[in-house]
C-alpha atoms as a printed R data frame, in Angstrom:
    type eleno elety resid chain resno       x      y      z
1   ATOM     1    CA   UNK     A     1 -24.906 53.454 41.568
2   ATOM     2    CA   UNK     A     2 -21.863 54.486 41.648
3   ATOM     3    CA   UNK     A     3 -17.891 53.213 43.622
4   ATOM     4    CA   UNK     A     4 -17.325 55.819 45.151
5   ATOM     5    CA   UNK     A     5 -20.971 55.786 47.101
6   ATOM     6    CA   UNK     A     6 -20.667 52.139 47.017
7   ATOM     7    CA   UNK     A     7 -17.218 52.374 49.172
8   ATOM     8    CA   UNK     A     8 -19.187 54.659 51.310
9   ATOM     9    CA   UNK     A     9 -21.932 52.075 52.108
10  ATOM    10    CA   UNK     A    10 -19.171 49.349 52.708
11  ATOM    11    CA   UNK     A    11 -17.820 51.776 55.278
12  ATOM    12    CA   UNK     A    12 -20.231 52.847 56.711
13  ATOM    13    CA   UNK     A    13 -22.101 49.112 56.949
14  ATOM    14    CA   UNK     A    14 -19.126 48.153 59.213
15  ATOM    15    CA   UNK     A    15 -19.053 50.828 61.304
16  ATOM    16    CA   UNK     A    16 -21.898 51.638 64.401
17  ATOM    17    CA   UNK     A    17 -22.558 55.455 63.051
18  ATOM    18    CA   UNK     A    18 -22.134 57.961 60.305
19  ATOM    19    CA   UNK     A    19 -18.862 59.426 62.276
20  ATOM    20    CA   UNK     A    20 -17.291 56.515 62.617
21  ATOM    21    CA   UNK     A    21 -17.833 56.031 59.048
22  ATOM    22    CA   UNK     A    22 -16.936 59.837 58.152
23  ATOM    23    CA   UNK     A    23 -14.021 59.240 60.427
24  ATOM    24    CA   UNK     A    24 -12.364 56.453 58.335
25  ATOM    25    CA   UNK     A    25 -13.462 57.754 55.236
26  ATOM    26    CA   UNK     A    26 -11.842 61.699 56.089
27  ATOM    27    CA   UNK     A    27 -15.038 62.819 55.056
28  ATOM    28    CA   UNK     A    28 -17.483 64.624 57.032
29  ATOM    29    CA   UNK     A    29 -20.609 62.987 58.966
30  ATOM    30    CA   UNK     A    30 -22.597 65.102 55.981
31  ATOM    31    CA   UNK     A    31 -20.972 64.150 53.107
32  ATOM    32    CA   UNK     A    32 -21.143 60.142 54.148
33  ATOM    33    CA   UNK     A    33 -24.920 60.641 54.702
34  ATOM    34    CA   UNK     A    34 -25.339 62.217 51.361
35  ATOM    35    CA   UNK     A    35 -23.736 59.592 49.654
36  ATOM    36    CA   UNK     A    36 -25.624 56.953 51.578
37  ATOM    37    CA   UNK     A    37 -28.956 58.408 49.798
38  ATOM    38    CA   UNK     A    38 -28.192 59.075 46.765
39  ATOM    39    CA   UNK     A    39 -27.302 54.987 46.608
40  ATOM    40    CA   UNK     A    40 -30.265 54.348 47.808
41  ATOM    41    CA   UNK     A    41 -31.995 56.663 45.759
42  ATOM    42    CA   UNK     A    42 -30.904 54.890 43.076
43  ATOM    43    CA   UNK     A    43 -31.544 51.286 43.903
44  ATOM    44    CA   UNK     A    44 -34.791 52.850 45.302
45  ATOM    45    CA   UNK     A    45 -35.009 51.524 48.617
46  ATOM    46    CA   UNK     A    46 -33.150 52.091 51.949
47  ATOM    47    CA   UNK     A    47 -30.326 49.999 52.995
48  ATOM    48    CA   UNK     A    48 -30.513 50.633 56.682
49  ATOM    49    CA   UNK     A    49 -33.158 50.870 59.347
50  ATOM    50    CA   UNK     A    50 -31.984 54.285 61.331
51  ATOM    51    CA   UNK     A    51 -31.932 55.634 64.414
52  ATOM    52    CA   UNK     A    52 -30.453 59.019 66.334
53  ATOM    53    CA   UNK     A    53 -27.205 57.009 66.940
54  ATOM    54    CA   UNK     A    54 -26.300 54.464 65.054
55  ATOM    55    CA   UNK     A    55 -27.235 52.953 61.433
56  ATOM    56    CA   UNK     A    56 -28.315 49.481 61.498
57  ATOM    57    CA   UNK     A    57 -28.320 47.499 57.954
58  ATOM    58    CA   UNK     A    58 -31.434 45.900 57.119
59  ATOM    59    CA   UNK     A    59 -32.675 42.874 54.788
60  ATOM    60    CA   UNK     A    60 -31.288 45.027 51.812
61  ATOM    61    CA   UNK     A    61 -28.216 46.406 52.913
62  ATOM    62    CA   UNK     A    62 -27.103 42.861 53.994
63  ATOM    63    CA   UNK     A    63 -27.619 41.727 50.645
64  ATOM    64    CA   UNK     A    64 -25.883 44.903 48.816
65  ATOM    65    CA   UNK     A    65 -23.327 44.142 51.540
66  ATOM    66    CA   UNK     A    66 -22.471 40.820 50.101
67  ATOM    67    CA   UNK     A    67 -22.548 41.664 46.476
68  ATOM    68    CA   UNK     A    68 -20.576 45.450 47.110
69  ATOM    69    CA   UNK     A    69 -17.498 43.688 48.377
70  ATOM    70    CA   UNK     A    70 -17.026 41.953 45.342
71  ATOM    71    CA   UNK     A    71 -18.185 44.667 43.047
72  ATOM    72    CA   UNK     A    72 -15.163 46.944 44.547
73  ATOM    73    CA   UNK     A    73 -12.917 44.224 44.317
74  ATOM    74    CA   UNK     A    74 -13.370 43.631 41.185
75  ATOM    75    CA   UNK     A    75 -13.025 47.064 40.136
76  ATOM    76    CA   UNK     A    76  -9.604 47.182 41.849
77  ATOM    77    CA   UNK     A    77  -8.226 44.431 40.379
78  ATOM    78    CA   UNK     A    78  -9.774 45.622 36.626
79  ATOM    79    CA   UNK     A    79  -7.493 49.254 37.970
80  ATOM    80    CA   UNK     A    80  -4.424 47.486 38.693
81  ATOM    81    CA   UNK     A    81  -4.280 45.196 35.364
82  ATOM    82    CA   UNK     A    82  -4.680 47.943 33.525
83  ATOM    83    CA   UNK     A    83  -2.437 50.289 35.459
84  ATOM    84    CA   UNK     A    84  -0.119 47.241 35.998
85  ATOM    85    CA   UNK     A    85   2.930 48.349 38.527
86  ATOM    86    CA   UNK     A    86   1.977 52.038 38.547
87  ATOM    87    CA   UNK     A    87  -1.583 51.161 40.532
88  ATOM    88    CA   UNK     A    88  -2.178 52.931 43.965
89  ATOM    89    CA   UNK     A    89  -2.291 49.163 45.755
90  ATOM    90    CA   UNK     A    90  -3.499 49.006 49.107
91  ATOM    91    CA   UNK     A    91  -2.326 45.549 51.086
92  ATOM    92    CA   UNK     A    92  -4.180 44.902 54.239
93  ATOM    93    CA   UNK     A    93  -2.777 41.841 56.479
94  ATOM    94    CA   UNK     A    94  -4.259 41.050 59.427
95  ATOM    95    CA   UNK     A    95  -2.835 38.386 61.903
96  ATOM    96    CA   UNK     A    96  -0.701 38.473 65.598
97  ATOM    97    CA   UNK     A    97   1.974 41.032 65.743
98  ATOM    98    CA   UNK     A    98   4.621 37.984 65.815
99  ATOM    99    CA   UNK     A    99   3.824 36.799 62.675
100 ATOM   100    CA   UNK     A   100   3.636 40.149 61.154
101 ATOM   101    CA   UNK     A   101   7.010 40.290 62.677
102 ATOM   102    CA   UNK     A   102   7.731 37.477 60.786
103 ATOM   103    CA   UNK     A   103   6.519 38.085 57.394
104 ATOM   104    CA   UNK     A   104   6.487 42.019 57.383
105 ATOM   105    CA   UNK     A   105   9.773 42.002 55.277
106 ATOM   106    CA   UNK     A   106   8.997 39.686 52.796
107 ATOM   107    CA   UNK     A   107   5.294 41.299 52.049
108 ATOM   108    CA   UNK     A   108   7.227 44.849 52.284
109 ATOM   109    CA   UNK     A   109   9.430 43.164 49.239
110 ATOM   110    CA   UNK     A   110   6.871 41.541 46.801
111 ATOM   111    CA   UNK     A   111   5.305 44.886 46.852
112 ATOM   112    CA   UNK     A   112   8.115 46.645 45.863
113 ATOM   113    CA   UNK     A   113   7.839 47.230 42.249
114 ATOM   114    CA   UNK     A   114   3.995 48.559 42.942
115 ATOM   115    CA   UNK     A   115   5.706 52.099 43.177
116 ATOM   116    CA   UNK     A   116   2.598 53.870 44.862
117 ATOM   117    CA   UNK     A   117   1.441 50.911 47.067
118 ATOM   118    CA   UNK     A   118   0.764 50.870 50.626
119 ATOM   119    CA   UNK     A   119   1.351 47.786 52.560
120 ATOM   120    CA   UNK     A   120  -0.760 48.275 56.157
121 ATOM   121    CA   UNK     A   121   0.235 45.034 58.448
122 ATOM   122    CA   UNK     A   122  -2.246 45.217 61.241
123 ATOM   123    CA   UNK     A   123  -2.225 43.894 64.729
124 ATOM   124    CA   UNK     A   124  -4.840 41.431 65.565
125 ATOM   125    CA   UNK     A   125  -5.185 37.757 67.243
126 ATOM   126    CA   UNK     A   126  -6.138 35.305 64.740
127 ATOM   127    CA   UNK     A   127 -10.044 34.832 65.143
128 ATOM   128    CA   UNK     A   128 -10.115 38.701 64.630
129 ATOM   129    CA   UNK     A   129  -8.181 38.460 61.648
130 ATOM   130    CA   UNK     A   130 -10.270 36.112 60.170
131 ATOM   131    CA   UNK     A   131 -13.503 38.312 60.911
132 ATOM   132    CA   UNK     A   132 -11.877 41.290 59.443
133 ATOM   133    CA   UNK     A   133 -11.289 39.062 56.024
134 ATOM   134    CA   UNK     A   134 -14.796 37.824 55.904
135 ATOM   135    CA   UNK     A   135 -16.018 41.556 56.341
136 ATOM   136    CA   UNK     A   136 -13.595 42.915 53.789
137 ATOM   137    CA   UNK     A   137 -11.612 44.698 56.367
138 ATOM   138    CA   UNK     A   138  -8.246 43.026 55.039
139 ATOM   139    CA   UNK     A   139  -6.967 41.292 51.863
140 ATOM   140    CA   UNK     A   140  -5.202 38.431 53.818
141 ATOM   141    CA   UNK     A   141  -4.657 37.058 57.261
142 ATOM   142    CA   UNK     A   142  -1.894 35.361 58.759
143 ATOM   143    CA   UNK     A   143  -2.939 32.358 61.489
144 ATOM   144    CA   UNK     A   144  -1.702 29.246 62.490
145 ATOM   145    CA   UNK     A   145  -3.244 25.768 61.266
146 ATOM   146    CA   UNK     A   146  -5.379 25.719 64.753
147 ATOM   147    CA   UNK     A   147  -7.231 28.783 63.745
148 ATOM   148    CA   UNK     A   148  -8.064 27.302 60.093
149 ATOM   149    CA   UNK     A   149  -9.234 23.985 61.997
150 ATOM   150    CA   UNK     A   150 -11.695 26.315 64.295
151 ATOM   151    CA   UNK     A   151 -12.187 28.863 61.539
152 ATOM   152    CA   UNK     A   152 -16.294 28.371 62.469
153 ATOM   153    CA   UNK     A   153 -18.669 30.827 61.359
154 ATOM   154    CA   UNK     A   154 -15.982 33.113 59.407
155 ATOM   155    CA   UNK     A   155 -14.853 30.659 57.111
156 ATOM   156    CA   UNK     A   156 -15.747 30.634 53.835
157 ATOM   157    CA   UNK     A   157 -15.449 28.473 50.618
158 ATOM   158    CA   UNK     A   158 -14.283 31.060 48.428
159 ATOM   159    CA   UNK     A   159 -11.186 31.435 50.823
160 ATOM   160    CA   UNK     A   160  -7.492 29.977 50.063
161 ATOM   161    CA   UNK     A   161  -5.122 28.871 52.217
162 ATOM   162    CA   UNK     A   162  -1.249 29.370 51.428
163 ATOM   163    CA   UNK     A   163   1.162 27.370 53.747
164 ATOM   164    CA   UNK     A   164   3.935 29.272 55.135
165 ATOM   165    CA   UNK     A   165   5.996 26.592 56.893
166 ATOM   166    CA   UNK     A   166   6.202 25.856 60.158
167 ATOM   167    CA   UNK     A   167   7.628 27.507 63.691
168 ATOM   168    CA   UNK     A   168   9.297 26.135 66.616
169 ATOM   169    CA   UNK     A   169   9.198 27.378 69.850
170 ATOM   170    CA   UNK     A   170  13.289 27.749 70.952
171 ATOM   171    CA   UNK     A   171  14.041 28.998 74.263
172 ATOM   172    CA   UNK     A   172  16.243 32.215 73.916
173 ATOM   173    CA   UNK     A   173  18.362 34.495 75.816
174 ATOM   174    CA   UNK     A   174  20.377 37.845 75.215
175 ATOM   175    CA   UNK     A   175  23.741 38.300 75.124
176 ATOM   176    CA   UNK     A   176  23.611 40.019 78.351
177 ATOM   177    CA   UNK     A   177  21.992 37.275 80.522
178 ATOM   178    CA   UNK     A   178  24.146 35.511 83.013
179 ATOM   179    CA   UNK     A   179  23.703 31.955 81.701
180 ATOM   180    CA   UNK     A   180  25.543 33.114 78.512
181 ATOM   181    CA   UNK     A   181  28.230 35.367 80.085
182 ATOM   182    CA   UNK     A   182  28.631 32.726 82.590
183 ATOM   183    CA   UNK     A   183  30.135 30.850 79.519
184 ATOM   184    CA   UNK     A   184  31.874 33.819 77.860
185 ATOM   185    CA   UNK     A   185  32.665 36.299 80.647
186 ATOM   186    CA   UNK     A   186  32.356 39.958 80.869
187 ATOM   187    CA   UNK     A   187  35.500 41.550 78.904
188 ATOM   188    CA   UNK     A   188  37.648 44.370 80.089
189 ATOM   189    CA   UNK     A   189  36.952 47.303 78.202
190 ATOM   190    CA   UNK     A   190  40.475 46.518 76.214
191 ATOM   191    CA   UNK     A   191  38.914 43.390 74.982
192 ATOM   192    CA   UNK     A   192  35.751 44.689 74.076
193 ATOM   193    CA   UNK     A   193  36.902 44.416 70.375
194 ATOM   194    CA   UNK     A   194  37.444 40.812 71.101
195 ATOM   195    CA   UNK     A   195  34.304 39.970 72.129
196 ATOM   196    CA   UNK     A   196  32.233 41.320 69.606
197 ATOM   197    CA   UNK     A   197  34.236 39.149 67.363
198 ATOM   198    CA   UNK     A   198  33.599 35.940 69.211
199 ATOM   199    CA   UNK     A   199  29.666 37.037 69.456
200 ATOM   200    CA   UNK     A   200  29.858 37.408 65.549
201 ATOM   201    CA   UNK     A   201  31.223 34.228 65.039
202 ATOM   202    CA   UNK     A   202  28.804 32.581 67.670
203 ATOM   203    CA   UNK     A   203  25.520 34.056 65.647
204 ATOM   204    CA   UNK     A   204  23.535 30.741 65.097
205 ATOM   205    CA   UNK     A   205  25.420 28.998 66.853
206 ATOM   206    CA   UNK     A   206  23.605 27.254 69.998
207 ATOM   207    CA   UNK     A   207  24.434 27.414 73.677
208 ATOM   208    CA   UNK     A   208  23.448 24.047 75.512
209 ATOM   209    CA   UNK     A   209  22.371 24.027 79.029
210 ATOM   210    CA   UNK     A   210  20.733 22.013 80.984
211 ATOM   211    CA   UNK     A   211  17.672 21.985 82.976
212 ATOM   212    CA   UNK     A   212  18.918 22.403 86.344
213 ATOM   213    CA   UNK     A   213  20.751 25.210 84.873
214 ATOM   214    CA   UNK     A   214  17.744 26.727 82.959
215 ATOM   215    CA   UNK     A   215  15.443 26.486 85.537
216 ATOM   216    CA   UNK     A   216  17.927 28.464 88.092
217 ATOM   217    CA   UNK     A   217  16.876 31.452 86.050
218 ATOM   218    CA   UNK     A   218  14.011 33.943 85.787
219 ATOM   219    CA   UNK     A   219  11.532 33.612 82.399
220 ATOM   220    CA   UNK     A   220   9.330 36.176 80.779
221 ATOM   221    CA   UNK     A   221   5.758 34.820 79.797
222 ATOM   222    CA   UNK     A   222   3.068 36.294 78.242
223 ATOM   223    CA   UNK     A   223  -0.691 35.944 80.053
224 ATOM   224    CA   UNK     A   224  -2.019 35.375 76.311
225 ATOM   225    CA   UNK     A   225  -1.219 33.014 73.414
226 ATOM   226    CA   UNK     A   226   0.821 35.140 71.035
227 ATOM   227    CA   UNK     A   227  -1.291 33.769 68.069
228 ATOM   228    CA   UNK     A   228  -4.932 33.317 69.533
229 ATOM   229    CA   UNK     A   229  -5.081 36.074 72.492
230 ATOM   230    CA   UNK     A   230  -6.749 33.189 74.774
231 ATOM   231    CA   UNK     A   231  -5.316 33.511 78.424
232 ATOM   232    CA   UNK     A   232  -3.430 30.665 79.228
233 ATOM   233    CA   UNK     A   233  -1.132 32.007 82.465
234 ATOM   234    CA   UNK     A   234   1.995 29.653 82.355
235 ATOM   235    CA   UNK     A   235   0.915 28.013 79.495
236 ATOM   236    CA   UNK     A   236   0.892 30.831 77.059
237 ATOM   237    CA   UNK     A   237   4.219 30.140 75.387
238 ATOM   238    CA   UNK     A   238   3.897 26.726 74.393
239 ATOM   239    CA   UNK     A   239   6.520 25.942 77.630
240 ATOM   240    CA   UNK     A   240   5.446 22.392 79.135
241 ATOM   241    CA   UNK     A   241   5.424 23.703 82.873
242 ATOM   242    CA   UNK     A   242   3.909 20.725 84.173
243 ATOM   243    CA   UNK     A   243   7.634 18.765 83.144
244 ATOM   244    CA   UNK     A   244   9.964 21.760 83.944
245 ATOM   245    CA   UNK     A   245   7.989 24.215 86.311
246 ATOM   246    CA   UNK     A   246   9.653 27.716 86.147
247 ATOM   247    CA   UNK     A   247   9.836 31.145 88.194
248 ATOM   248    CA   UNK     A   248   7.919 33.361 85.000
249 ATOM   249    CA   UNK     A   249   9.005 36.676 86.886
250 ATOM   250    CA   UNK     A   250   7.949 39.367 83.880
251 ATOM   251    CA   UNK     A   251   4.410 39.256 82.495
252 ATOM   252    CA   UNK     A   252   3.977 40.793 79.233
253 ATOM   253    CA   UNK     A   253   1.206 40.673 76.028
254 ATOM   254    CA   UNK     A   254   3.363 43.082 74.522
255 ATOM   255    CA   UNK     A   255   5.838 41.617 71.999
256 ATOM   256    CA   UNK     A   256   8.459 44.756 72.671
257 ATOM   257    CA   UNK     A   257   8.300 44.720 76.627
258 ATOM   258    CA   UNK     A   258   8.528 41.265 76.495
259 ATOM   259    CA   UNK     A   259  11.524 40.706 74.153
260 ATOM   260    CA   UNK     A   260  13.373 43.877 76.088
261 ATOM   261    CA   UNK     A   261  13.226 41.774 78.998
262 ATOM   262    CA   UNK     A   262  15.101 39.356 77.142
263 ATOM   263    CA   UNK     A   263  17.755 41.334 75.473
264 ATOM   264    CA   UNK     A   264  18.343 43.346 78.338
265 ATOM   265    CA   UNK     A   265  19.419 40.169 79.916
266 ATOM   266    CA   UNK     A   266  16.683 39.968 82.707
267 ATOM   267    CA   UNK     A   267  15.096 36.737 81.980
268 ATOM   268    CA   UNK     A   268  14.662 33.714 79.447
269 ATOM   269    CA   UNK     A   269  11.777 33.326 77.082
270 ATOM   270    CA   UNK     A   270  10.452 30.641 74.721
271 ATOM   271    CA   UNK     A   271   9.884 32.068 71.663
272 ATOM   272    CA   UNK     A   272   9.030 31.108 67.570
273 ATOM   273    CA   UNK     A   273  12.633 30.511 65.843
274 ATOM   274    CA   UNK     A   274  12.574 33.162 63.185
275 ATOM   275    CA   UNK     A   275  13.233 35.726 66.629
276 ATOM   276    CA   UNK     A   276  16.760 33.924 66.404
277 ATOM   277    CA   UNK     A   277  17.406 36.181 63.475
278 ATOM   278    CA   UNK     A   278  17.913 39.222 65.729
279 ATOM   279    CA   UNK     A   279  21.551 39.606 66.801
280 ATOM   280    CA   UNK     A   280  20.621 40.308 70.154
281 ATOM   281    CA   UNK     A   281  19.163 36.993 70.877
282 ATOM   282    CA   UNK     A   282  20.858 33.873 71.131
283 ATOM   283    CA   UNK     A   283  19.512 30.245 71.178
284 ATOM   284    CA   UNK     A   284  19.674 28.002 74.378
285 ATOM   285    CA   UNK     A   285  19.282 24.071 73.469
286 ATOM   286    CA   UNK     A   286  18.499 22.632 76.646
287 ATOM   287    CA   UNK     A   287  20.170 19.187 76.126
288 ATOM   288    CA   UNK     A   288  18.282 17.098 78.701
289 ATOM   289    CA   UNK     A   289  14.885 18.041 77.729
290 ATOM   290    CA   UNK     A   290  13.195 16.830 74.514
291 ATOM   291    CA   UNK     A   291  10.007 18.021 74.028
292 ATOM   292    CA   UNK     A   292   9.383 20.850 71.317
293 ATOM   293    CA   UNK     A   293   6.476 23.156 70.321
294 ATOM   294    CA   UNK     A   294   5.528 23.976 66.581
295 ATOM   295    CA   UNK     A   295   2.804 25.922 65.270
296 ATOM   296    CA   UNK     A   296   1.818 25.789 61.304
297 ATOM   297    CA   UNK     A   297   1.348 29.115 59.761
298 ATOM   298    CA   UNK     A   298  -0.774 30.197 56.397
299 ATOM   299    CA   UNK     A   299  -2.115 32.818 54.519
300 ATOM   300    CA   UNK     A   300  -5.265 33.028 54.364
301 ATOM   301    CA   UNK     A   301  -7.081 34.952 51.168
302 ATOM   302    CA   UNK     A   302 -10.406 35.265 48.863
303 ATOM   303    CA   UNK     A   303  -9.249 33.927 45.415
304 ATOM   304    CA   UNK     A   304 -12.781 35.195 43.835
305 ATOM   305    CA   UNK     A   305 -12.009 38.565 45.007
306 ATOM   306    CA   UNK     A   306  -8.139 38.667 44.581
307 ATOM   307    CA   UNK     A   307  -6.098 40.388 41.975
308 ATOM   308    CA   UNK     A   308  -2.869 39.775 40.374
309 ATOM   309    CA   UNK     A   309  -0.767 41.709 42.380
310 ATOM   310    CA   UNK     A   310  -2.303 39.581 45.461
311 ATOM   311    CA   UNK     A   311  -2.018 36.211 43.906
312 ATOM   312    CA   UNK     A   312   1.853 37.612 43.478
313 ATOM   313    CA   UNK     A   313   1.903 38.283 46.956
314 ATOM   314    CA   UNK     A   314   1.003 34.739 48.506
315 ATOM   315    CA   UNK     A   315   3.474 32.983 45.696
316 ATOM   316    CA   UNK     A   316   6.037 35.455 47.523
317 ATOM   317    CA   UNK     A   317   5.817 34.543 51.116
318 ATOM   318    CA   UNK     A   318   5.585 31.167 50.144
319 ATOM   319    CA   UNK     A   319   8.845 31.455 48.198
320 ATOM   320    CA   UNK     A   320  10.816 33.303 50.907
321 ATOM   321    CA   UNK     A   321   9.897 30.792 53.813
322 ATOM   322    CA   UNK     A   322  10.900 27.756 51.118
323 ATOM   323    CA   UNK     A   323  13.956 29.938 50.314
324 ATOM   324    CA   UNK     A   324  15.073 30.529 53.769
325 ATOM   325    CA   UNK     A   325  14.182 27.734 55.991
326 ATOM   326    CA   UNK     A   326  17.040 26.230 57.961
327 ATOM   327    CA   UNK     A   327  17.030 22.166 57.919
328 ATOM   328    CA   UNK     A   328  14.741 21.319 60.258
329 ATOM   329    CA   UNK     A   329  15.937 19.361 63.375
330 ATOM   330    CA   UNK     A   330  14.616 16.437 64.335
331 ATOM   331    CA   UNK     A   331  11.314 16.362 66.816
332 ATOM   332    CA   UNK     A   332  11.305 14.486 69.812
333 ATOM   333    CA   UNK     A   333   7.775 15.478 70.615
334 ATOM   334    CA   UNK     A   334   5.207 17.919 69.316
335 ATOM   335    CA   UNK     A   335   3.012 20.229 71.633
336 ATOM   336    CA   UNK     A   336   0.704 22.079 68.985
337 ATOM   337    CA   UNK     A   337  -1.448 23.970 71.494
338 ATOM   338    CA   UNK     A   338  -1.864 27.189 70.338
């Protein structure tokens, strides 16, 4: 028994056919098939039950399943001590685009000094991500503190959890939008200078409005929780509708569209804090209003299967929320519905 075939049966075990398999692999249907015998061959007894379209794993494949994933985990971590920062590593994270978003730059940086490591953030709504880590799919996932209360069937003992702070749902608005240029009007082009100047010196600041004022103007919502993917209409965003009803005009599950109509100046959105960090967005307190949404976030990871280099990596996200978190402000209220 061999890795190589062993990576091949891992593959292929999570995958409904040989060119599925052969497709993620970059091998051909062939070659995958061939490599699927010859580790049977040598354990001496198949690992699937096969049809003319799809591979099904049976009582022993399940079990190689289970032991395989740590087998090749441990073998990459054995690689990397060994090879220390020259290893090829390849870090998987798995969680909602927006909090990819918001630790993207931070993982890109605690992998820097791995000089031929890959860093792959991928897209997926929290239950996903946590199916993808119990399969093997991805080294970590990033959810909120809902998902690891209703992790269910995917969660597992050997799996840590490394808190990443919290985030608060601000309501936000670009530059362009009338409510702010309502306060700051619309320069000639002679005092364009001017105003970029007072828009530098107004970057995290806060512009306070209040509800009649807020409510006067179009929102963009998406149809989905951000973290989980359930559809929740109005109630997507963490915005408490049923105390401040709004016109949601734009509909969007895509994080782009969504925060174009924003910066484009089109509409109002309520959106996690660390968005504030974009230029283009600006903060809008609304003064006579005092409920507030927050969501916990972690990183979620096998310790029996991690290496080093990953153990680095959770200490590093940790650091760089502790390092950059503003104070926090006072809540009136908490809304945790994710």
């Amino acid at each position: 028994m061999n890795l190589s075939d062993l990576r091949i049966f891992v593959s292929a075990a999570r995958r409904p056919s040989l060119g599925a398999a052969a497709l993620e692999l970059h091998l051909t249907p062939s070659a995958v098939s061939k490599a699927l015998r010859r580790l049977e061959d040598s354990l001496g007894k198949p690992l699937f039950d096969r049809t003319a379209k799809q591979l099904a794993l049976n009582e022993s494949g399940h079990l190689l399943l289970a032991r395989a994933q740590t087998l090749l985990a441990l073998a990459d971590q054995a690689k990397v001590d060994i090879m220390g920062r020259s290893a090829a590593v390849d870090c998987r994270i798995g969680g909602p685009a927006i909090l990819l978003w918001r630790h993207g730059q931070a993982a890109a940086a605690a992998l820097r000094d791995y000089s031929e490591a890959s860093l792959r953030m991928q897209a997926m709504f929290e239950d996903e991500a946590l199916a993808a880590l119990a399969r093997g799919d991805i080294n970590a996932a990033l959810v909120t503190g809902a998902a690891i209360e209703g992790g269910g069937e995917h969660w597992s003992a050997d799996w840590e959890v490394t808190p990443l702070g919290s985030v608060t749902l601000r309501l936000v608005a670009g530059w362009r939008h009338a409510l702010v240029r309502a306060r700051a009007p619309e320069p000639e082009e002679a005092q364009m200078r001017a105003r970029e100047q007072d828009q530098e010196q107004m970057r995290g600041r806060i512009l306070r409005a209040s509800k009649a004022e807020v409510l006067a103007h179009d929102f963009a919502c998406p149809s989905r929780s951000l973290f989980c993917g359930v559809q929740r209409g109005s109630r997507s965003d963490g915005w408490r509708d049923d105390q401040l009803p709004r016109k949601i005009r734009y509909w969007s599950d895509d994080l782009q569209l969504l925060l174009g109509f924003v910066k484009s100046g089109q509409a109002l959105a309520y959106l996690p804090d660390f968005a504030l960090a974009d230029p283009d967005l600006l903060r809008i307190h609304v003064s006579d209003c005092a409920f507030e949404c927050s969501e916990q976030v972690a990183l979620v990871w096998n310790r029996c299967q991690a290496g080093d280099w990953q153990r680095q990596l959770a200490r590093a996200l940790a650091d760089a929320v502790s390092g950059c978190a503003a104070p926090a402000d006072k809540l009136h209220s908490s809304d945790t519905s994710n």
